[in-house]
C-alpha positions as CSV (number, residue, x, y, z in Angstrom):
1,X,100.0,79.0,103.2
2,X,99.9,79.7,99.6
3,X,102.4,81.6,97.7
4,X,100.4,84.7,97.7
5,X,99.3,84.6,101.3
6,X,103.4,84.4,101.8
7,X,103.8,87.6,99.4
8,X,101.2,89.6,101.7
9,X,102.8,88.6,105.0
10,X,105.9,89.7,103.6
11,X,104.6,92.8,102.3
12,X,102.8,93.7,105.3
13,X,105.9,93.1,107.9
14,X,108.3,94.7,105.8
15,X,106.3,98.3,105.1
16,X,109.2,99.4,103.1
17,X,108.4,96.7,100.1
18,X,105.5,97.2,98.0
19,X,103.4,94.3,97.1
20,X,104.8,94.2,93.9
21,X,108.8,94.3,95.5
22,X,107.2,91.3,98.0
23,X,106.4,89.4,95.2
24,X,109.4,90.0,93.0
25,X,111.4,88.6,96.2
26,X,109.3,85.5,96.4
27,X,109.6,84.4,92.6
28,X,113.3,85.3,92.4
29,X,113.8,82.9,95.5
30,X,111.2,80.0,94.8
31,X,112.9,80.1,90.9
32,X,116.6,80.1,92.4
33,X,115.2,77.3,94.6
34,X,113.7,75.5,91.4
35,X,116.7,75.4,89.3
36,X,119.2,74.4,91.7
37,X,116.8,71.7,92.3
38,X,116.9,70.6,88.4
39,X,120.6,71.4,88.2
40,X,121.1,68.4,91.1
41,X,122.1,70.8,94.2
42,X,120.6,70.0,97.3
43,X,119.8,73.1,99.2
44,X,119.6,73.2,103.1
45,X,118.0,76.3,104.8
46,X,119.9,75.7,108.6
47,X,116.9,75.6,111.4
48,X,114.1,75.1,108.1
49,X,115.2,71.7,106.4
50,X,116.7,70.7,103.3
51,X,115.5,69.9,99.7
52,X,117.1,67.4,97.5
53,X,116.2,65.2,94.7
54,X,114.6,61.4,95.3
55,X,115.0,58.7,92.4
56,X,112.1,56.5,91.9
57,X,113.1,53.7,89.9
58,X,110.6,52.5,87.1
59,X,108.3,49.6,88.1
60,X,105.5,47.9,86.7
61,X,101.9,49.3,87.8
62,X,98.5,48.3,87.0
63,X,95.7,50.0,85.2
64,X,92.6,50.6,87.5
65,X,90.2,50.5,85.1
66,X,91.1,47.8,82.7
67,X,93.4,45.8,85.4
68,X,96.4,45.5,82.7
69,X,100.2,45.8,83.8
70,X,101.3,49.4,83.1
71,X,105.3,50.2,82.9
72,X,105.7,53.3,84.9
73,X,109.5,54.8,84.0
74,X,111.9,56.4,85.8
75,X,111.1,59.6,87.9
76,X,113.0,62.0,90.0
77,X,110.9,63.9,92.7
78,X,111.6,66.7,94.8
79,X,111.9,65.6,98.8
80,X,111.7,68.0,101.8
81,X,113.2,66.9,105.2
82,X,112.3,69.4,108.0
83,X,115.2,70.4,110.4
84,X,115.4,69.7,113.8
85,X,114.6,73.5,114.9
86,X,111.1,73.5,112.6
87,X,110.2,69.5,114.1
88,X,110.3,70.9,117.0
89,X,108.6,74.1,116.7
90,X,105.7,72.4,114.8
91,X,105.7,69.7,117.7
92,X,105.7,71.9,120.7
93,X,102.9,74.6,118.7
94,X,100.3,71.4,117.9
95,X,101.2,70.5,121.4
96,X,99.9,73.8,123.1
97,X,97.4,73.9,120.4
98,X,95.9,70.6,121.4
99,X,96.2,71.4,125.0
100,X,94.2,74.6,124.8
101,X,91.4,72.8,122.7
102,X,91.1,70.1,125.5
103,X,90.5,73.2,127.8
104,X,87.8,73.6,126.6
């Protein structure tokens, strides 16, 4: 799903937002989402999952092409861990899913 397949389903289950309204509500929450993410904050949506920031400490890679040692420096990356609830949601859906297709 991309963000503005999400802005139509909101849109067209909530009949009293306009597009525009739908995606005016998506930015606001993906942009609150972003900065407490730089600010440090780890945020945890109960029955979704949480997002928090990973350290990956600088190492020493290697150039593909050339084959020389490259010094990659220290990054911090965004991590999602899905709650229980959506595991097993997505578990018991690709479950059904794969049972119909074997129906078949």
């Amino acid at each position: 799903m991309t963000r503005s397949d999400l802005v139509e389903e909101l849109a067209a289950r909530f009949s009293q937002l306009t597009h525009r309204d739908a995606e005016y509500a998506v930015k606001t929450i993906l942009d609150a989402m972003s900065d407490a993410l730089v600010r440090g904050h780890r945020i945890e949506i109960r029955g979704f999952g949480s997002f928090s920031i990973n350290r990956r400490p600088p190492r020493m890679g290697r150039n593909p092409r050339s084959g020389e040692s490259v010094h990659i420096p220290e990054k911090r990356v965004p991590h999602f861990k899905p709650g229980k609830a959506l595991r097993e949601a997505v578990d018991e859906r690709t479950a059904e899913i794969e049972a119909a297709g074997a129906k078949r």
